[in-house]
N, C-alpha and C positions, 0 to 999 in steps of 0.2 A: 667781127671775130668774137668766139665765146672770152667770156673769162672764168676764173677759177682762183679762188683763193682759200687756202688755210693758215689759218693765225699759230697754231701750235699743235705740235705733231712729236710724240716723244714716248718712250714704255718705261716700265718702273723697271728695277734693276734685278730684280728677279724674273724679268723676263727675256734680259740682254742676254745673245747670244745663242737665240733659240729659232731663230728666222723672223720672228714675229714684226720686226722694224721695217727689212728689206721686204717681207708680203706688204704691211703698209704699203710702203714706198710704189713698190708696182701694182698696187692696186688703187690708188691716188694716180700714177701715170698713165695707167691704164683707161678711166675717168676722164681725165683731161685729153688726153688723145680723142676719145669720143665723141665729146665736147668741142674738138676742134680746136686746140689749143695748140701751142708751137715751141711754145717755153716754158721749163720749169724753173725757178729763181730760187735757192735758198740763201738763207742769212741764217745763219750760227755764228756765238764767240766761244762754243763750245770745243775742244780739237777734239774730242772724242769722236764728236755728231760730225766734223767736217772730215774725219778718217774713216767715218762710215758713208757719209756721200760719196767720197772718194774710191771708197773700194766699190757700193753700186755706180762708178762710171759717171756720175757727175764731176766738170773739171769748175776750176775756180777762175772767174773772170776778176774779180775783184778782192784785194785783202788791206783791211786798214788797221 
């Protein structure tokens, strides 16, 4: 199976809420589906970054 990893992934604040994060986002998934990939994993202690996972449809298996 491929792997796929990114270390950090994030936009400056003048560019929040302009779509720029969610294109990221699907086009990183988009990449990795390609690639054969099965899972996406994130880690943030961010709430901001896990209410925007959140609204792209990623759910939370783990919170500590």
């Amino acid at each position: 199976m491929a792997g796929c990893t990114s270390r950090f992934c994030g936009s400056e604040r003048g560019y929040k809420g302009r779509g720029h994060g969610g294109g990221l986002i699907q086009r990183a998934t988009d990449i990795a589906i390609r690639r054969g990939c099965h899972n996406i994993w994130l880690d943030t202690s961010n709430r901001s970054a896990k209410a925007f996972y959140d609204h792209l449809g990623f759910t939370s298996f783990a919170e500590l």
